[in-house]
The first five atom37 places (N, CA, C, CB, O) and aatype in JSON, in Angstrom:
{
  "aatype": [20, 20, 20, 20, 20, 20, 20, 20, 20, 20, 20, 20, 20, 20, 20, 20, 20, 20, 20, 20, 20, 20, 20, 20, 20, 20, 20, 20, 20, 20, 20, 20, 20, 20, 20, 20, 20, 20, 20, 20, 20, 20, 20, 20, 20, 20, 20, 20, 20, 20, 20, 20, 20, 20, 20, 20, 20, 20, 20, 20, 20, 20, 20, 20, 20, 20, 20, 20, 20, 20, 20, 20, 20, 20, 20, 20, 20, 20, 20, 20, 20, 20, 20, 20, 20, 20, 20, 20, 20, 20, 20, 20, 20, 20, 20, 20, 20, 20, 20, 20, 20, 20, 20, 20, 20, 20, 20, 20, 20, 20, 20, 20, 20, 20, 20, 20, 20, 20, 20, 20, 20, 20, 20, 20, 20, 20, 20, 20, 20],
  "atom_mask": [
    [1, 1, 1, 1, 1],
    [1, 1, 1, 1, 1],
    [1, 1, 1, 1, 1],
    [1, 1, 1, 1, 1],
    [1, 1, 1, 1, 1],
    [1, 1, 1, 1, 1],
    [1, 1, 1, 1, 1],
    [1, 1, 1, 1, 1],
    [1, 1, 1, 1, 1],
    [1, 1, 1, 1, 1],
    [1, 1, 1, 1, 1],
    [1, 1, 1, 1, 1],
    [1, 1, 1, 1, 1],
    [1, 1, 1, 1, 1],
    [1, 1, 1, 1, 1],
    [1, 1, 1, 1, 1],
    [1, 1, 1, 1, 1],
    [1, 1, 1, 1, 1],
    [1, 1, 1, 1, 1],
    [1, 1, 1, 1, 1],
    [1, 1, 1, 1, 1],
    [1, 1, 1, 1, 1],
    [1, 1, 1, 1, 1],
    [1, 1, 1, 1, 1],
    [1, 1, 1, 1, 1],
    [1, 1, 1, 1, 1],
    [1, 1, 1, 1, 1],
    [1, 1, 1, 1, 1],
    [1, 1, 1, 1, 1],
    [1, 1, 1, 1, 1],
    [1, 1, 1, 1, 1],
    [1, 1, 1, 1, 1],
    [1, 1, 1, 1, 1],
    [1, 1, 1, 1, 1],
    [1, 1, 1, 1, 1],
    [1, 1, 1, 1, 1],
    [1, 1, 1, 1, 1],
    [1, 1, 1, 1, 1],
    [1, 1, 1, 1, 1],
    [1, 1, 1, 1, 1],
    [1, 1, 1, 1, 1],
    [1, 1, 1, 1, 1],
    [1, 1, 1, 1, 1],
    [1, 1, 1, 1, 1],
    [1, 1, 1, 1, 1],
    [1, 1, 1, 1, 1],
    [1, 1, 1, 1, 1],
    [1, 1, 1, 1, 1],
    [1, 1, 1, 1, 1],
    [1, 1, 1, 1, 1],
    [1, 1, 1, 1, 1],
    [1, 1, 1, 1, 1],
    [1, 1, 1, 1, 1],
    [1, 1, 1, 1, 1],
    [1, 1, 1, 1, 1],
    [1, 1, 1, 1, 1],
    [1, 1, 1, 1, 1],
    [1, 1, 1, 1, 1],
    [1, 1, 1, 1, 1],
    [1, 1, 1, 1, 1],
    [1, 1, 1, 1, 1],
    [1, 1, 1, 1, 1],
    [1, 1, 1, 1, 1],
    [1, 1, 1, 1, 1],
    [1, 1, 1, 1, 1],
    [1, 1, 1, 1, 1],
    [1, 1, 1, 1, 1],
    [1, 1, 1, 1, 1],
    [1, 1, 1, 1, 1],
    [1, 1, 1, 1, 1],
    [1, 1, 1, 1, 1],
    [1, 1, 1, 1, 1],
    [1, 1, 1, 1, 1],
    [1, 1, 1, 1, 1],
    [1, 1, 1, 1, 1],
    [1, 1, 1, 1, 1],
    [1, 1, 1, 1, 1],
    [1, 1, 1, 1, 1],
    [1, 1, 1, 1, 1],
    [1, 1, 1, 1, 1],
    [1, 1, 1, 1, 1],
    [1, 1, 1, 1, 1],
    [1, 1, 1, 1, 1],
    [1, 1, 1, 1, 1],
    [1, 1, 1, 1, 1],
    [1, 1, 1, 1, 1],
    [1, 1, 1, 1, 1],
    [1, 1, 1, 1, 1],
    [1, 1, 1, 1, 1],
    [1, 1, 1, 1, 1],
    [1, 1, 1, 1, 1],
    [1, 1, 1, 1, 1],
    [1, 1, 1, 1, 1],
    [1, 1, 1, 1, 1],
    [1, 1, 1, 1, 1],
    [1, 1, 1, 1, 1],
    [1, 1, 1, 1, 1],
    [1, 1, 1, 1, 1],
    [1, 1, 1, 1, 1],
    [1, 1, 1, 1, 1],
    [1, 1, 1, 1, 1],
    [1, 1, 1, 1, 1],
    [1, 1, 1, 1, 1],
    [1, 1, 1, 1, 1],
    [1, 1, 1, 1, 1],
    [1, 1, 1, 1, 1],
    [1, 1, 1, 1, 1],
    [1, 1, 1, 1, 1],
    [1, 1, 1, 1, 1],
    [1, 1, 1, 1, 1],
    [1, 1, 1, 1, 1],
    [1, 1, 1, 1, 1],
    [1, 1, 1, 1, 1],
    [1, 1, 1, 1, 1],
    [1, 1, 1, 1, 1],
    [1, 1, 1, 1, 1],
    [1, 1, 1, 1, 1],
    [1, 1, 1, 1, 1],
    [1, 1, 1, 1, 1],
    [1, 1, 1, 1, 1],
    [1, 1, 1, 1, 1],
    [1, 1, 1, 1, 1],
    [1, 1, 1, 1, 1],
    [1, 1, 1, 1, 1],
    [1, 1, 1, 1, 1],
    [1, 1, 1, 1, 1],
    [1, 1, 1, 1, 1],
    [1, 1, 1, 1, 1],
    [1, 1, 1, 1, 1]
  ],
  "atom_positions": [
    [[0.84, -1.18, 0.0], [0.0, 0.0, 0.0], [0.88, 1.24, 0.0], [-0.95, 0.0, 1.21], [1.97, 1.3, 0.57]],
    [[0.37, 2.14, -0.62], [1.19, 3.77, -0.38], [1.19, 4.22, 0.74], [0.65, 4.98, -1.07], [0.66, 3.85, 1.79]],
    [[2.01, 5.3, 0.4], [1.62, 6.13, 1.74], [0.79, 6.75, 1.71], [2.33, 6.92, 2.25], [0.04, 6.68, 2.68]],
    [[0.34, 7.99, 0.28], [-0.9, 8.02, 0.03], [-2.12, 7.61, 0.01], [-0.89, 8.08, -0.43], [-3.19, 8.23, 0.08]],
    [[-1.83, 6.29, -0.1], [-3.3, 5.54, 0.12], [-3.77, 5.24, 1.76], [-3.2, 3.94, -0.69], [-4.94, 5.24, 2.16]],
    [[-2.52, 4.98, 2.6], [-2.52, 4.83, 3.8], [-3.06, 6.35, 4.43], [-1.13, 4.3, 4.18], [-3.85, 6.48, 5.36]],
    [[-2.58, 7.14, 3.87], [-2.53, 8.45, 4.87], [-4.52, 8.89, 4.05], [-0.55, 10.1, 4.35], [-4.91, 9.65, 4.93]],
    [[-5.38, 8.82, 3.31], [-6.18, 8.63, 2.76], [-7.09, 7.93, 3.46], [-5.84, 8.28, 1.84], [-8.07, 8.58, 3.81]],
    [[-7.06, 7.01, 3.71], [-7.62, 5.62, 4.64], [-7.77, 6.15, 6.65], [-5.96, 3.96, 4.39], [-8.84, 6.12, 7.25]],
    [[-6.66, 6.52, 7.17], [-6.44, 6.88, 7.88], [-7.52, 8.4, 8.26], [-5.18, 6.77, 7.65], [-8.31, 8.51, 9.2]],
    [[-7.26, 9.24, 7.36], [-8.4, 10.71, 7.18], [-9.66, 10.36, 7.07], [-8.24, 11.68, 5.82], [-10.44, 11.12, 7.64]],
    [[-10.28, 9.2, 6.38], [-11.75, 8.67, 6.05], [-11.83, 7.88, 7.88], [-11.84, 7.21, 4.23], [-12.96, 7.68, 8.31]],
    [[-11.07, 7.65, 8.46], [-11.36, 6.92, 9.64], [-11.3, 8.09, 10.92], [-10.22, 5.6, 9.8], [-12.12, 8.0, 11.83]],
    [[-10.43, 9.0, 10.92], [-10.59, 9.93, 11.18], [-11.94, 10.7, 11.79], [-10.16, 10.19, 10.34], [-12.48, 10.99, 12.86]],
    [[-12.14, 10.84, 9.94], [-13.98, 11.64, 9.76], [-14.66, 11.42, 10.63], [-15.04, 11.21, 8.65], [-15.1, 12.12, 11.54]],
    [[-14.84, 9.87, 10.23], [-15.79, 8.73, 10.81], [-15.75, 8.55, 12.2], [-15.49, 7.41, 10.26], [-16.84, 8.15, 12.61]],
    [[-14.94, 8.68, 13.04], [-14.75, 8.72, 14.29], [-15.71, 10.34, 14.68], [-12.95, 8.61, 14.59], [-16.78, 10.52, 15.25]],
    [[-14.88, 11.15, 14.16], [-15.47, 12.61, 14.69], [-16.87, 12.49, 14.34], [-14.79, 14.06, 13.96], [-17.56, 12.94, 15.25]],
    [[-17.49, 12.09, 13.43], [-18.66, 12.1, 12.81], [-19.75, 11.48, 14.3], [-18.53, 11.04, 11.22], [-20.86, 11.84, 14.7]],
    [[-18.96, 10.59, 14.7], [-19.44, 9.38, 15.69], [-19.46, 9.93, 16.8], [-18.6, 8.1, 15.81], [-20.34, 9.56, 17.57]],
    [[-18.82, 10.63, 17.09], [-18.78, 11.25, 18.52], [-19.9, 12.76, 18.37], [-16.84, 11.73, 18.98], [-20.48, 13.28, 19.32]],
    [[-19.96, 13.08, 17.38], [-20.67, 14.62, 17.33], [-22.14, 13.32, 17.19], [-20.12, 16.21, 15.51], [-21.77, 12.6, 18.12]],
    [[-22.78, 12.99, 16.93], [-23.67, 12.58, 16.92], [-24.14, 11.92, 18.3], [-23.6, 11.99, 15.93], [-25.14, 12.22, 18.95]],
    [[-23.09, 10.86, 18.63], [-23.2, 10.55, 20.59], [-23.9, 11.83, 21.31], [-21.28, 10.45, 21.54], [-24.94, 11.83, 21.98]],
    [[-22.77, 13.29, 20.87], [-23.24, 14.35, 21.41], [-24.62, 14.64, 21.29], [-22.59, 15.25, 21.01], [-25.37, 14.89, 22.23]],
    [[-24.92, 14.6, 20.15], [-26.18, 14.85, 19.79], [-27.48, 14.48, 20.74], [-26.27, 14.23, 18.61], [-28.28, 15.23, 21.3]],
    [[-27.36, 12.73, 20.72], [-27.96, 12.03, 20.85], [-27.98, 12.48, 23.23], [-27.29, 10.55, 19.8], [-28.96, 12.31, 23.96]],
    [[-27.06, 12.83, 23.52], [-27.15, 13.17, 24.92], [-27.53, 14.2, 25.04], [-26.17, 13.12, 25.63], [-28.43, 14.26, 25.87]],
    [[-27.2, 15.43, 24.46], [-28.15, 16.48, 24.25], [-29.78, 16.38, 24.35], [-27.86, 16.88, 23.02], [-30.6, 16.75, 25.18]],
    [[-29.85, 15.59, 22.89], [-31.56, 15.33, 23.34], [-32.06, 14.67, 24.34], [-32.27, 14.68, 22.49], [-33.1, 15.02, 24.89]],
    [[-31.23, 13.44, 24.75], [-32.14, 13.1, 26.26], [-31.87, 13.71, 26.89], [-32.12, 12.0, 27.05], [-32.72, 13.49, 27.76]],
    [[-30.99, 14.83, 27.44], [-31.17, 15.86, 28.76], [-32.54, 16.8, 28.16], [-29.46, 17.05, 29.11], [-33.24, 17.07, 29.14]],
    [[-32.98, 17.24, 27.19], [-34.1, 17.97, 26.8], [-35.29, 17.12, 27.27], [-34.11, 18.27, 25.27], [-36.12, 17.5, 28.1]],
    [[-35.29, 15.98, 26.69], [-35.93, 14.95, 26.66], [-36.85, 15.16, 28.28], [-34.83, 13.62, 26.39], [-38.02, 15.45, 28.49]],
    [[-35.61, 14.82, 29.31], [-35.2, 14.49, 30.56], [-35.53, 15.77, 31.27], [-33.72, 14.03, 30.63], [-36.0, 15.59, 32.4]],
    [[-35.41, 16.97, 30.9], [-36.03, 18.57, 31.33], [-37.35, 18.41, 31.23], [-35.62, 19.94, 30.34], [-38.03, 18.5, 32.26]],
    [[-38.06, 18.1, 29.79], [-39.36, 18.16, 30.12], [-40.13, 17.48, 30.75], [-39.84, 18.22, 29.43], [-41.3, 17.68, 31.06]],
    [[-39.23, 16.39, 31.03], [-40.39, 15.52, 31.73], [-39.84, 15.55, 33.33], [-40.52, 13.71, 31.0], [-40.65, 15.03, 34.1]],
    [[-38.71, 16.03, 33.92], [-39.06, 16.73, 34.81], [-40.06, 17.77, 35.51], [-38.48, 16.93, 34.75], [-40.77, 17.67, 36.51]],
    [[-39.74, 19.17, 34.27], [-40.9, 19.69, 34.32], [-42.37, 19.16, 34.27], [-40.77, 20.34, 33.56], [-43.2, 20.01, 34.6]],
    [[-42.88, 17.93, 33.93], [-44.28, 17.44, 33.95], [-44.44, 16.87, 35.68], [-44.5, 16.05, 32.6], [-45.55, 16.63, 36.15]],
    [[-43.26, 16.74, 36.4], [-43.47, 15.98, 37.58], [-43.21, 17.35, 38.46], [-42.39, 14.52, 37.82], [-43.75, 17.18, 39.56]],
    [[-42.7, 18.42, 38.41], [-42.86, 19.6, 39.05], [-44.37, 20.46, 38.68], [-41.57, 20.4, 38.66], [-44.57, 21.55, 39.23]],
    [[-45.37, 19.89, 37.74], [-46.93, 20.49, 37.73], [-47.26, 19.28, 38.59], [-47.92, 20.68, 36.03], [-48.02, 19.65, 39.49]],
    [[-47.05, 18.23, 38.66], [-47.41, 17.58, 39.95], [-47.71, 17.99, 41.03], [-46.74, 16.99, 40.3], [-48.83, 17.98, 41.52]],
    [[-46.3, 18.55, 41.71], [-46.2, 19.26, 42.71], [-46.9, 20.86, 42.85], [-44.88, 19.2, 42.83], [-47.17, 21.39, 43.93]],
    [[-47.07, 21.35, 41.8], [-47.96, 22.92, 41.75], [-49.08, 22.52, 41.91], [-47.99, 23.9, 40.39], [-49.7, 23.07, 42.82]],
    [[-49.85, 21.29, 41.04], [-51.12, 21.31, 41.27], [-51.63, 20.8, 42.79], [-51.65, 20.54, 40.19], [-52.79, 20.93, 43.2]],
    [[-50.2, 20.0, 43.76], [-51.01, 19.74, 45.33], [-50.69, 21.2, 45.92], [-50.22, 18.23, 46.54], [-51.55, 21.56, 46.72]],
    [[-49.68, 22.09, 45.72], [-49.69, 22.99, 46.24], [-51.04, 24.12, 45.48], [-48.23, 23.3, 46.24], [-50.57, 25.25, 45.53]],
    [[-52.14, 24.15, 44.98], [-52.56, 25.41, 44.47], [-51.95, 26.22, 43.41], [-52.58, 26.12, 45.4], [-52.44, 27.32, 43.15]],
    [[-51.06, 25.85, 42.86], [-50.29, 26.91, 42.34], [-51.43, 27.75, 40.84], [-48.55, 26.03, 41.78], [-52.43, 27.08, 40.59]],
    [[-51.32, 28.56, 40.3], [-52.05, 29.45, 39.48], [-52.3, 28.61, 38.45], [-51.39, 30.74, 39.09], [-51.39, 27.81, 38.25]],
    [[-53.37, 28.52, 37.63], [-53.69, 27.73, 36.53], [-52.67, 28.11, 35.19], [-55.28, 27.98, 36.23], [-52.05, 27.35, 34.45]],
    [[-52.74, 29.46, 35.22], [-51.5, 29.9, 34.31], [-50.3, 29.59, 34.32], [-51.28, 30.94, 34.33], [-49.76, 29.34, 33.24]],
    [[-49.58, 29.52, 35.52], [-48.53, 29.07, 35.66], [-48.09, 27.58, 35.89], [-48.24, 29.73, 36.42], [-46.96, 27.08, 35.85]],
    [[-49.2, 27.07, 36.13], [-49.34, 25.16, 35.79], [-49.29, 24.77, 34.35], [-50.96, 24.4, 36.29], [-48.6, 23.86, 33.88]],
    [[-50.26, 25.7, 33.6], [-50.41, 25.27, 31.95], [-48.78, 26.05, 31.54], [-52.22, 26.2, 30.9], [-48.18, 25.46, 30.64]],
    [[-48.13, 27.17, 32.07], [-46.79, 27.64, 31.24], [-46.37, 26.26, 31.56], [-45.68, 29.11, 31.78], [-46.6, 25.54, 30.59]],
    [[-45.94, 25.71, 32.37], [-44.73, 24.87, 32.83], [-44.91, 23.62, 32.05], [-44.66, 24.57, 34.49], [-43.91, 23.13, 31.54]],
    [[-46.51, 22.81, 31.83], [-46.88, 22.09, 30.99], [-46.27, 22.08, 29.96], [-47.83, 22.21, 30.82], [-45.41, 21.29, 29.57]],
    [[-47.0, 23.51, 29.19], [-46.23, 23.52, 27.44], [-44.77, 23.67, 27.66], [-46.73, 25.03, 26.28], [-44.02, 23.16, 26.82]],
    [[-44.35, 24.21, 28.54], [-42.49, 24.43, 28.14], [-41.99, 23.08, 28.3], [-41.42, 25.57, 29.35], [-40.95, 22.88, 27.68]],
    [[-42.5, 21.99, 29.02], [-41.99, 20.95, 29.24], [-42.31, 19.94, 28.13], [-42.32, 20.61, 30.47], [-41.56, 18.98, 27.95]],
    [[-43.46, 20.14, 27.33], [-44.04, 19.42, 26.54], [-42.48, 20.06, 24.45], [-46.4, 20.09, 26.77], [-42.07, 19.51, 23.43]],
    [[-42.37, 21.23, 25.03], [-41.52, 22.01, 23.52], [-40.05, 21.5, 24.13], [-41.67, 24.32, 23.26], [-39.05, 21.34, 23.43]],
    [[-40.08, 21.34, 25.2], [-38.74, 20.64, 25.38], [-38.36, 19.26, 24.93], [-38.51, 20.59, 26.64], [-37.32, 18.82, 24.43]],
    [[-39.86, 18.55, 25.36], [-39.3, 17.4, 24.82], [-39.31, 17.17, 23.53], [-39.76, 16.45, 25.29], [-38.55, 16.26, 23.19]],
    [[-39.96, 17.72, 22.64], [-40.04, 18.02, 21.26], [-38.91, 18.49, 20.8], [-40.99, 18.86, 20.94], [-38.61, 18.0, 19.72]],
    [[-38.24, 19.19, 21.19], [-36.98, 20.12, 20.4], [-36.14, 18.67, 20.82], [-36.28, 22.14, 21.24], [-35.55, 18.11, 19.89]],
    [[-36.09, 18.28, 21.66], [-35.07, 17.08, 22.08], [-35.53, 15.8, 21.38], [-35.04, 16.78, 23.78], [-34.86, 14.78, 21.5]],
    [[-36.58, 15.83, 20.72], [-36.57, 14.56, 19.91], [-36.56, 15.11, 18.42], [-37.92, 13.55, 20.24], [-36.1, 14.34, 17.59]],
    [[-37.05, 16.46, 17.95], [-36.43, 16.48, 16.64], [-35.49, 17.15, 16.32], [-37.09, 16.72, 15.84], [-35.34, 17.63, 15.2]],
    [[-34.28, 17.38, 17.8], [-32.58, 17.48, 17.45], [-32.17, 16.59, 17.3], [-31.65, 17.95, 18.24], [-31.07, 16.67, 16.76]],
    [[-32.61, 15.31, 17.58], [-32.14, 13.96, 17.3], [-32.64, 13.33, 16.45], [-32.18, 13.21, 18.15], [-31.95, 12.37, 16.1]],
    [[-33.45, 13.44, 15.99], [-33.86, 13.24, 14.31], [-32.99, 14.25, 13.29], [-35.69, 13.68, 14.04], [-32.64, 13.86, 12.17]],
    [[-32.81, 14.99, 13.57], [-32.2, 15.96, 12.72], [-30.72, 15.48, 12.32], [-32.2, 17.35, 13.46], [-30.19, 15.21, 11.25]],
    [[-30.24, 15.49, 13.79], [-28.58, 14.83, 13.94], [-28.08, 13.79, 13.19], [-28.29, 14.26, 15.24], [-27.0, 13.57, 12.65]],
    [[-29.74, 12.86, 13.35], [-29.46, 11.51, 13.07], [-29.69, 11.77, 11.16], [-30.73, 10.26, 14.09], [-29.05, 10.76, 10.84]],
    [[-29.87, 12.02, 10.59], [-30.2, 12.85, 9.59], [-28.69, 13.2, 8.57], [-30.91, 14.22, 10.38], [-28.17, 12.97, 7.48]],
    [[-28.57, 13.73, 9.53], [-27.17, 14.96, 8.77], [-26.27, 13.69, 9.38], [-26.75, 17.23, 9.68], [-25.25, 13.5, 8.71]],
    [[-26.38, 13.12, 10.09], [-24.57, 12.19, 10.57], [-25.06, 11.07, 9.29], [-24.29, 11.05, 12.97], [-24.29, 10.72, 8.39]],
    [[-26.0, 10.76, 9.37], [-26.26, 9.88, 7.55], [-25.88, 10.35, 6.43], [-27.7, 9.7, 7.01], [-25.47, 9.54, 5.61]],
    [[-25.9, 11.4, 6.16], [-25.61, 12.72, 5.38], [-24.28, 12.51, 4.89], [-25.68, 14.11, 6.25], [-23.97, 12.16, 3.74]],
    [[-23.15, 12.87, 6.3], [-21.76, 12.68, 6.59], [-21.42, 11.82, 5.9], [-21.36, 12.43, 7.78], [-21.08, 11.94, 4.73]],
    [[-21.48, 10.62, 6.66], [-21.16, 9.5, 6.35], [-20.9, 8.31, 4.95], [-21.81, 9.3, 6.98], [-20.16, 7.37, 4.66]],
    [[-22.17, 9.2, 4.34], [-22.46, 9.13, 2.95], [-21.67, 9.79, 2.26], [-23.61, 9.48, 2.6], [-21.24, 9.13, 1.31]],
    [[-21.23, 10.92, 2.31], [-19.95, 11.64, 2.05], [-18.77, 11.35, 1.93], [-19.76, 12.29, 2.68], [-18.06, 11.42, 0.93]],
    [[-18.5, 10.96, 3.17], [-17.08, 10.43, 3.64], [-17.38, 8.76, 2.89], [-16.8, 10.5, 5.79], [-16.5, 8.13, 3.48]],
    [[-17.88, 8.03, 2.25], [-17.44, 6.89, 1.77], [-17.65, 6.99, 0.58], [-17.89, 5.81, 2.26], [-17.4, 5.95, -0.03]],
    [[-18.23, 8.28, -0.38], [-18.06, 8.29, -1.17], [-16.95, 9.4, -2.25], [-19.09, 8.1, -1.15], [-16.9, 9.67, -3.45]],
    [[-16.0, 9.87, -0.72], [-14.96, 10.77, -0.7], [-15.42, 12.29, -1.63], [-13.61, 9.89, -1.35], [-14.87, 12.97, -2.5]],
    [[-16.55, 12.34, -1.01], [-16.31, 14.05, -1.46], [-16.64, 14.8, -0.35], [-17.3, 14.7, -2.75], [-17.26, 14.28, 0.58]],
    [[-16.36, 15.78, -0.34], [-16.68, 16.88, 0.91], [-17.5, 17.31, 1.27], [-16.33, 17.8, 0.98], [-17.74, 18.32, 0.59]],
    [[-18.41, 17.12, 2.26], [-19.22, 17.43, 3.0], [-20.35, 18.78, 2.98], [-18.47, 17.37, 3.86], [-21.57, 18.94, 3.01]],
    [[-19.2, 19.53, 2.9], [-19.38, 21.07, 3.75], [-19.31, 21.92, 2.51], [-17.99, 21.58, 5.07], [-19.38, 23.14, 2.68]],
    [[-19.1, 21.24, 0.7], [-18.63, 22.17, -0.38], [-19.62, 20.99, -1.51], [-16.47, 22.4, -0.59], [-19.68, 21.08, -2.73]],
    [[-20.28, 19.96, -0.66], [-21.51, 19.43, -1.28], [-22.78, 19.8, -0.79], [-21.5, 18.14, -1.24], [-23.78, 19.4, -1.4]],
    [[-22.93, 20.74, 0.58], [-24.13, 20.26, 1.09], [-24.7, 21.82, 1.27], [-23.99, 19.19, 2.52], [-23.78, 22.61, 1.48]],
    [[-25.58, 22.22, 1.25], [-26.32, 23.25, 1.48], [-26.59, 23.37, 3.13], [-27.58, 23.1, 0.62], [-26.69, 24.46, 3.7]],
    [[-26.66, 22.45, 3.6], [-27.04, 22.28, 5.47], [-26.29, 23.29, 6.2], [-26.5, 20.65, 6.27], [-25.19, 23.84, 6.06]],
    [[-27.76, 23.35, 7.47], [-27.49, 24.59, 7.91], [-27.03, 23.81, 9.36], [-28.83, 25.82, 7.82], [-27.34, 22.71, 9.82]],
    [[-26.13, 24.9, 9.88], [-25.88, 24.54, 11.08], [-27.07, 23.82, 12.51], [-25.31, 25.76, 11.33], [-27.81, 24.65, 13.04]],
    [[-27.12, 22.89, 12.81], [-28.01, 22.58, 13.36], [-28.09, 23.62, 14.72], [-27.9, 21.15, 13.49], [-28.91, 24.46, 15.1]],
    [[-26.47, 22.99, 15.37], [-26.08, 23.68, 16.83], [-26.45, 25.03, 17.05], [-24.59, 23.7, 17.07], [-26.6, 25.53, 18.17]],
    [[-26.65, 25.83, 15.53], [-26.87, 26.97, 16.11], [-28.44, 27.12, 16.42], [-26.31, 28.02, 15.26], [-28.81, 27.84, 17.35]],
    [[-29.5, 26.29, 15.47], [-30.73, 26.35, 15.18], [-31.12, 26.0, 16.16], [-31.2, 25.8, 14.22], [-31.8, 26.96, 16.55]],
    [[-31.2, 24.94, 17.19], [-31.21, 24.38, 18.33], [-30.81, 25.33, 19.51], [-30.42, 23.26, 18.22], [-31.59, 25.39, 20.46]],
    [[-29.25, 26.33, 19.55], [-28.99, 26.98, 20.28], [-30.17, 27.73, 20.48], [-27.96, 27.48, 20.02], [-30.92, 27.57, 21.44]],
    [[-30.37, 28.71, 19.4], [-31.31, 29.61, 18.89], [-32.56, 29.27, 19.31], [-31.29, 29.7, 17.52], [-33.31, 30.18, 19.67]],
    [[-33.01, 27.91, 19.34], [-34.65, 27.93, 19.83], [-34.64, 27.66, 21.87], [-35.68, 26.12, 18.74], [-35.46, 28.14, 22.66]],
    [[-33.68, 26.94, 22.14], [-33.42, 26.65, 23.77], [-33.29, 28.34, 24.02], [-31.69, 25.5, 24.29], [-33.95, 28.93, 24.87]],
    [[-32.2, 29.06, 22.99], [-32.08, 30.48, 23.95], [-33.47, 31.37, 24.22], [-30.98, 31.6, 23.13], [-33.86, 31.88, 25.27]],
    [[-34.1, 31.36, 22.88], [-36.18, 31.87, 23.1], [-36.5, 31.31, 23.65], [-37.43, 31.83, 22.14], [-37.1, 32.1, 24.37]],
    [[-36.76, 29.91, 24.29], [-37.09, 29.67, 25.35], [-37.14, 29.82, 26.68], [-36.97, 29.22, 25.28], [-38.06, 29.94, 27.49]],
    [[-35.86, 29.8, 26.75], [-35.07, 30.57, 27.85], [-35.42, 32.1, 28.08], [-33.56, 30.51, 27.5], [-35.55, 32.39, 29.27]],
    [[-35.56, 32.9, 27.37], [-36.0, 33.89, 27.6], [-37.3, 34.16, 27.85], [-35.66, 34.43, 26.92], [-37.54, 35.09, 28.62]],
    [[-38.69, 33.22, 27.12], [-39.76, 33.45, 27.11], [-40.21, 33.14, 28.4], [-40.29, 32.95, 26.16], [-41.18, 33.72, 28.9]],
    [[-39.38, 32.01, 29.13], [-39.6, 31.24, 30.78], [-39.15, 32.77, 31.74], [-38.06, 29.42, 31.2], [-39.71, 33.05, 32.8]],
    [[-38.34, 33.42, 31.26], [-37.87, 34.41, 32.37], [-38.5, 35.53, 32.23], [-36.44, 34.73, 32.4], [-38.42, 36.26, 33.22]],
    [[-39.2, 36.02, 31.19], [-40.55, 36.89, 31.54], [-41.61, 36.13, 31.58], [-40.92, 37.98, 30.6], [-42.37, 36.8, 32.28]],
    [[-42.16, 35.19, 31.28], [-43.08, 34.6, 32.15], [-43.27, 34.32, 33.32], [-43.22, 33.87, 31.93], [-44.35, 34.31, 33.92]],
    [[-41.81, 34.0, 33.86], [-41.83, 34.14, 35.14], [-41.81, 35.83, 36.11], [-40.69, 33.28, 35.36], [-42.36, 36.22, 37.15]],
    [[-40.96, 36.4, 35.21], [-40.92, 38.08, 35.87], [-42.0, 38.74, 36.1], [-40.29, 39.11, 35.04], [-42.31, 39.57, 36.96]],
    [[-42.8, 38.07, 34.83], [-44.69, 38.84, 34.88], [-44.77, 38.18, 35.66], [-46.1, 38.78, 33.7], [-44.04, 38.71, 36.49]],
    [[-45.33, 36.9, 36.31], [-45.99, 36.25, 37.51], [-46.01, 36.94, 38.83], [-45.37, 35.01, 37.75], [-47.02, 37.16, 39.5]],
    [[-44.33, 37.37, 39.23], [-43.83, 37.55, 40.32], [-44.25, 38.95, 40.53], [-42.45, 37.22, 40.37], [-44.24, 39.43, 41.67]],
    [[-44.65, 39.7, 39.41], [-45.51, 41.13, 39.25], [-46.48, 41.24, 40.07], [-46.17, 41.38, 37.96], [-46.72, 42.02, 41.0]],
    [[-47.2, 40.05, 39.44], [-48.7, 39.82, 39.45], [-49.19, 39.37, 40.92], [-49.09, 38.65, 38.35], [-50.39, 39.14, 41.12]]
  ]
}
């Protein structure tokens, strides 16, 4: 074998490794989302023996219910695009100068961070109120 061919072989295994681990990531990402909302469903548990406001039982509901949603179709998504990759990398062309795909991490960042914000004036109005 070359060295070329070796050092070739070696970069495709490479990929494939990184490819493998960003997707692991992926895939733990979504069960902590996963794992948030359905926390949150066992903390309206606890609001509804305490009284807590009907409004603020149904916010905590839906945020827990879009959590687990964003955490199962970041992992559809992931799972998606690492097929994508992979398909790439064995048919040796480049990825990132074949593919139109948009950054997921940021799209995902981007919807957890509105969330995040929409929970902290929802909560700021409450504490108004």
């Amino acid at each position: 074998m070359k060295y070329d061919d070796i050092k070739k072989e070696l970069e495709k295994f490479n990929s494939r490794e990184a490819a493998e681990q960003t997707i692991l990531s992926w895939i733990q990402m979504g069960l902590a989302l996963i794992g948030l909302g359905f926390g949150l469903a066992s903390i309206v548990a606890v609001m509804k023996m305490d009284h807590a406001s009907y409004t603020m039982v149904l916010t905590v509901k839906i945020f827990g219910k879009i959590l687990i949603a964003v955490g199962f179709f970041s992992m559809v998504l992931a799972l998606w695009q690492h097929r994508k990759k992979i398909g790439y990398i064995k048919e040796e062309k480049s990825y990132y100068a074949n593919s139109h795909s948009h950054n997921l991490s940021f799209y995902i960042g981007i919807i957890i961070s509105l969330l995040g914000l929409l929970a902290f004036f929802i909560i700021l109005i409450h504490m108004m109120l």
